[in-house]
Backbone as a chain_set.jsonl record, in Angstrom:
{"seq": "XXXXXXXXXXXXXXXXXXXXXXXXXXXXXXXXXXXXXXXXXXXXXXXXXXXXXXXXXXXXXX", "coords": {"N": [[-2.852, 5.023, 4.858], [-4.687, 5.491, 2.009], [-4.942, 8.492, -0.32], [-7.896, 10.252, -0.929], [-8.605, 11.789, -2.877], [-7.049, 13.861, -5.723], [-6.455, 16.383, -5.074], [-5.807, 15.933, -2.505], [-3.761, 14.058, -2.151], [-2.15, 15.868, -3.361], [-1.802, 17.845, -1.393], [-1.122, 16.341, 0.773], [2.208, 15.478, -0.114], [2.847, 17.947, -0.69], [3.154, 18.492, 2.336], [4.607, 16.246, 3.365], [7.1, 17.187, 1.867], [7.798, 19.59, 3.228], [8.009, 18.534, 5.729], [10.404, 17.368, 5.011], [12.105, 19.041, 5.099], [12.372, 20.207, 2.502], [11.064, 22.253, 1.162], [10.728, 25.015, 2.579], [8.631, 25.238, 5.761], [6.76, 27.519, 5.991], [5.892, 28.007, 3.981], [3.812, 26.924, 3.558], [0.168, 26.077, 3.196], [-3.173, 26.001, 4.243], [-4.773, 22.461, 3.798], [-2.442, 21.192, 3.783], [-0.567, 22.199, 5.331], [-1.808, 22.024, 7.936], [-1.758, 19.054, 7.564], [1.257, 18.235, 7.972], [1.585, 19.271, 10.553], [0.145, 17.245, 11.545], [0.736, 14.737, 11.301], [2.385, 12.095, 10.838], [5.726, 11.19, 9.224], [5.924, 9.054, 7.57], [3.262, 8.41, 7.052], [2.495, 10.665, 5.808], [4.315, 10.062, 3.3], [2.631, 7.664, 2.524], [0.058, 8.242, 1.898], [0.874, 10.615, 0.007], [2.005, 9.064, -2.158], [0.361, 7.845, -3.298], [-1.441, 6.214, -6.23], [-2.657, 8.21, -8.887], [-4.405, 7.712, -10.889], [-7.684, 7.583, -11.874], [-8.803, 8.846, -9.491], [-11.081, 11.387, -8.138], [-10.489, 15.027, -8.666], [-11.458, 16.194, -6.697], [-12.308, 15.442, -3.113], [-16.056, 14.13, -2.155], [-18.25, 15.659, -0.178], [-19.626, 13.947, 2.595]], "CA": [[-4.14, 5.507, 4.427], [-4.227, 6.252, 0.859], [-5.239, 9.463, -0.518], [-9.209, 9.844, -1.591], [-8.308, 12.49, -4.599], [-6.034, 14.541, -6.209], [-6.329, 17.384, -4.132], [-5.098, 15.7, -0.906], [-2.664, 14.016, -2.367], [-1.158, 16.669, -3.658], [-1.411, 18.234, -0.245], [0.191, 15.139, 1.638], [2.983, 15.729, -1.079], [3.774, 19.322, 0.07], [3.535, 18.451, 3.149], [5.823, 15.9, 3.114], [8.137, 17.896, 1.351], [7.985, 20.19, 4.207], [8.924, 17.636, 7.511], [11.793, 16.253, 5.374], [13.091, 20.048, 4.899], [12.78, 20.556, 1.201], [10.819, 23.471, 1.028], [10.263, 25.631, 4.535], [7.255, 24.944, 6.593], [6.043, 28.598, 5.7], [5.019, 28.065, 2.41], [2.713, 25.715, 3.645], [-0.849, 26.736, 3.36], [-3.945, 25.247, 4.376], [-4.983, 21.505, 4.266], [-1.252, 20.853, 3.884], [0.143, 23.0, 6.571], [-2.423, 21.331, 9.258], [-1.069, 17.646, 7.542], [2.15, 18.547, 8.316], [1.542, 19.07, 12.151], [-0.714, 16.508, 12.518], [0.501, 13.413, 10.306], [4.117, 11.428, 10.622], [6.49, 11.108, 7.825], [5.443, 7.838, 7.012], [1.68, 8.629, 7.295], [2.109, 11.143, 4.816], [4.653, 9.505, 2.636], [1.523, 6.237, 1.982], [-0.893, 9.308, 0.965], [0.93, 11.014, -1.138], [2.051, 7.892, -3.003], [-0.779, 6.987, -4.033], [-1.982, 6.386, -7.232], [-3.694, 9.49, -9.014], [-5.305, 7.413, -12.064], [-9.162, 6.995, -11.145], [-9.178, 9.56, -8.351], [-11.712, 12.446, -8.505], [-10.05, 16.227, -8.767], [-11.457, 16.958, -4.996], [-13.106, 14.316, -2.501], [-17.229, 14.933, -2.023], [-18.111, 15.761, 0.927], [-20.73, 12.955, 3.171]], "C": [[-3.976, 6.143, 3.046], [-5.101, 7.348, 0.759], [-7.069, 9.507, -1.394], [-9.654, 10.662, -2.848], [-7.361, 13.312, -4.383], [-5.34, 15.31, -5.459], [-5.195, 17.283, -2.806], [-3.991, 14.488, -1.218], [-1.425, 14.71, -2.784], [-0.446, 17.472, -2.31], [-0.478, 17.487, 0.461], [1.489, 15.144, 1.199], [4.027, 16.698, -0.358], [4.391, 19.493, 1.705], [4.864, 18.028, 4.055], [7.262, 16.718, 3.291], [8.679, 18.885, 2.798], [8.49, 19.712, 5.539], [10.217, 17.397, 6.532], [12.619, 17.633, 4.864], [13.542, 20.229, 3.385], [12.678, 21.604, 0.629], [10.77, 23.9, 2.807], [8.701, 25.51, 4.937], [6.539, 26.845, 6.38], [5.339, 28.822, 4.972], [3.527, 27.205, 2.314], [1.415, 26.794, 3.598], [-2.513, 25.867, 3.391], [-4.101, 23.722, 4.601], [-3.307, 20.725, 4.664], [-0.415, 21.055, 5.387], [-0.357, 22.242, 7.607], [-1.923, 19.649, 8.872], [0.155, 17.859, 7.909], [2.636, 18.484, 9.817], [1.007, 17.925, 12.501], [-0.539, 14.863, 12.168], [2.292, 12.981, 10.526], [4.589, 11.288, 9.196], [5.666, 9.92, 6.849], [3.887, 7.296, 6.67], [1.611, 9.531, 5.82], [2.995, 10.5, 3.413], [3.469, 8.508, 1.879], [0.437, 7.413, 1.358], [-0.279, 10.207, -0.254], [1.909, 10.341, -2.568], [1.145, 7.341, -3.439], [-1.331, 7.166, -5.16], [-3.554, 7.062, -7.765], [-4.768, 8.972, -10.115], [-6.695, 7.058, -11.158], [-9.638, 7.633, -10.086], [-9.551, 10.825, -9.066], [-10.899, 14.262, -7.849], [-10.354, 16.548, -7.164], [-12.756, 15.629, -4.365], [-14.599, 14.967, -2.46], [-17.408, 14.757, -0.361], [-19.329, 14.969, 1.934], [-20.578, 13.251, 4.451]], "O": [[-3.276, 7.142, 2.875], [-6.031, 7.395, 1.564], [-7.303, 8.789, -2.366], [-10.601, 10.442, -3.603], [-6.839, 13.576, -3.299], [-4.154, 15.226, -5.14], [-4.307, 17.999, -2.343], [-3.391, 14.068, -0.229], [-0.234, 14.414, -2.68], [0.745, 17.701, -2.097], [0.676, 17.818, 0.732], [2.245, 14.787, 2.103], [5.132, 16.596, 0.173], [5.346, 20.102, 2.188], [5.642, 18.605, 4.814], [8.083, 16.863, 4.196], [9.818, 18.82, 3.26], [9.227, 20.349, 6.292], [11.243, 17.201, 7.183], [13.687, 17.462, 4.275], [14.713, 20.366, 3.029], [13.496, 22.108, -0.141], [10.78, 23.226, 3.837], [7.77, 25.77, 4.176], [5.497, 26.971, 7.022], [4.354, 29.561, 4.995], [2.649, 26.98, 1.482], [1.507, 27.993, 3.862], [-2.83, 25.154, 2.439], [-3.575, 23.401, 5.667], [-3.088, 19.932, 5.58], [0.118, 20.278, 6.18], [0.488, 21.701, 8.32], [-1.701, 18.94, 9.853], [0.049, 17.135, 8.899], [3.638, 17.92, 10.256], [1.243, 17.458, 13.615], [-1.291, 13.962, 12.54], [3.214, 13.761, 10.291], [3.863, 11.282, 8.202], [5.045, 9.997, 5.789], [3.483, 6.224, 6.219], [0.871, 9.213, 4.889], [2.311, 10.443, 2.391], [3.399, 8.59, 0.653], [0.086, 7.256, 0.189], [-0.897, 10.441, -1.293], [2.332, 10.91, -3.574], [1.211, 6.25, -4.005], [-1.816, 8.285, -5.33], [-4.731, 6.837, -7.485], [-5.819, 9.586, -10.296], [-6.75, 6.453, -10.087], [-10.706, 7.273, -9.591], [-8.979, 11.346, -10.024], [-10.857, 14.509, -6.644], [-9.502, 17.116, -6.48], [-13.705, 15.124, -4.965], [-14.654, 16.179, -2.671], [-16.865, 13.973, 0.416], [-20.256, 15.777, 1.993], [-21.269, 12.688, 5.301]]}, "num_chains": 1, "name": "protein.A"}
């Protein structure tokens, strides 16, 4: 599932970072922290790979 802006890619990112033990799961905070619990490696790996050109600063909300 790719990422639908910046924002939550950046989150999927930290999150990341956090299952594969780069930073500590403490630092986490918000949308990240709940991706983290709720998303597999490889779930968040495809989101926060995704290309940032053309994606809006924060998704709108529908």
């Amino acid at each position: 599932m790719p990422a639908k802006s910046k924002a939550q890619q950046k989150a999927a990112g930290a999150a990341l970072a956090a299952k594969r033990g780069d930073i500590p799961k403490s630092e986490l905070k918000g949308a990240s922290k709940s991706m983290a619990k709720s998303m597999s490696e490889k779930e968040l790996h495809d989101m926060a790979s995704t290309k940032r050109k053309g994606k809006p600063q924060h998704a709108t909300k529908h």
